[in-house]
VMD Tcl script that draws the C-alpha trace (Angstrom):
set ca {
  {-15.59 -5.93 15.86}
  {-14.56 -3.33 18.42}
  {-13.32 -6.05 20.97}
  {-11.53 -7.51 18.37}
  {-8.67 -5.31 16.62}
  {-8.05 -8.10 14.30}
  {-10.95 -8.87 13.17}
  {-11.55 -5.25 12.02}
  {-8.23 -5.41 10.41}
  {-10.09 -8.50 8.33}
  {-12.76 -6.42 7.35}
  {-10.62 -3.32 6.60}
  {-8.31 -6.10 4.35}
  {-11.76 -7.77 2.41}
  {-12.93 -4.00 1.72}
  {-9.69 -2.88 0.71}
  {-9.10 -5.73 -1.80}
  {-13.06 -5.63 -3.23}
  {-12.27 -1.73 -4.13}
  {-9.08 -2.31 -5.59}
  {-10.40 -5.19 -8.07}
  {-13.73 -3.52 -9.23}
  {-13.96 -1.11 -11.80}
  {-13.99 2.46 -10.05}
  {-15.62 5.01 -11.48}
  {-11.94 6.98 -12.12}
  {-8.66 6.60 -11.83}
  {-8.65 8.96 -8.24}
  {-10.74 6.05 -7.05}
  {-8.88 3.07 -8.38}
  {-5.48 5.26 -7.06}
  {-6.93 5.51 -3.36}
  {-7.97 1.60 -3.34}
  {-4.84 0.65 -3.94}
  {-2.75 2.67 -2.01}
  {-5.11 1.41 1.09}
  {-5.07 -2.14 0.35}
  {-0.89 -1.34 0.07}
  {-1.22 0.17 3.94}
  {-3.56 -2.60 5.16}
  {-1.61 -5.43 3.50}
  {2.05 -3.74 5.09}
  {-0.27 -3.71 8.52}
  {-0.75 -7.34 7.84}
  {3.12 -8.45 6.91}
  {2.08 -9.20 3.98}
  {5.51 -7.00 2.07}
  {5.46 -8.23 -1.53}
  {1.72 -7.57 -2.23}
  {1.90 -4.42 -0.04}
  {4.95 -3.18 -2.74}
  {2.55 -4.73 -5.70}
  {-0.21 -2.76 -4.51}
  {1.93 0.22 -4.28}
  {3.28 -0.25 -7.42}
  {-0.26 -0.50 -8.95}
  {-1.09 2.50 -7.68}
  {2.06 4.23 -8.70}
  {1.13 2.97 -12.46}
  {-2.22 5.27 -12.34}
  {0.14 8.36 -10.26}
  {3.83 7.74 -10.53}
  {3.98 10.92 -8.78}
  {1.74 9.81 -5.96}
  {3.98 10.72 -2.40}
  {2.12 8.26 -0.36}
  {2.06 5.44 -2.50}
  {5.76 5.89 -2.89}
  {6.26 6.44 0.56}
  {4.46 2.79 1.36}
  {5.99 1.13 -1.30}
  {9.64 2.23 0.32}
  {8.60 1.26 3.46}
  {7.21 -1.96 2.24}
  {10.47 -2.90 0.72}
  {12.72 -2.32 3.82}
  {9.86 -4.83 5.56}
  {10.64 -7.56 2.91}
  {13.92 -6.99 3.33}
  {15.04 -4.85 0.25}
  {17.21 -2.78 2.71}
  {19.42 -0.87 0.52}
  {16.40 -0.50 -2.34}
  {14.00 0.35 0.22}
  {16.45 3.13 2.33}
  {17.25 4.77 -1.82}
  {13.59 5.16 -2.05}
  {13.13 6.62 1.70}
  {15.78 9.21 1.02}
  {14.72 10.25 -2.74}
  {11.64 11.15 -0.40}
  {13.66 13.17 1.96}
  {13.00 11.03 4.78}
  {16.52 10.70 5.72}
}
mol new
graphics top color blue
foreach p $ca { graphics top sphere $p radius 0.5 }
foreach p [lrange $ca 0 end-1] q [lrange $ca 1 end] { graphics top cylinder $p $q radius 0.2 }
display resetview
């Protein structure tokens, strides 16, 4: 795996999405899974179900800064400009 940067990024993605669909042992846990599998799956392209897993985790935190901060960034990827660049600056990124 350390020769090949994408095929960690596989098994970053498979461990990501195995904690986010078992039952974790509290919500901190369940909130962490899916705010990684939102970062991997932005790494990957993969906008919508970065913004779903974002929005998953946002369900268990609303108030959670870096799962809104993905799911903002995730939106100006799929191209949700406007929607995406409200979100950034509610954060004070702009």
């Amino acid at each position: 795996a350390f020769g090949d940067p994408t095929g960690a990024r596989d098994e970053l993605q498979i461990a990501a999405t195995e904690a986010a669909s078992t039952e974790p042992a509290d919500a901190a846990s369940s909130l962490a899974a899916n705010r990684l599998l939102a970062w991997v799956l932005l790494l990957e392209g993969r906008d919508r179900e970065a913004v779903e897993a974002a929005d998953a985790a946002l369900f268990l935190s609303p108030d959670d800064l870096l799962s809104k901060k993905l799911r903002a960034l995730a939106r100006v990827h799929l191209g949700e400009i406007d929607a995406g660049l409200q979100e950034i600056a509610a954060l004070g990124w702009l």
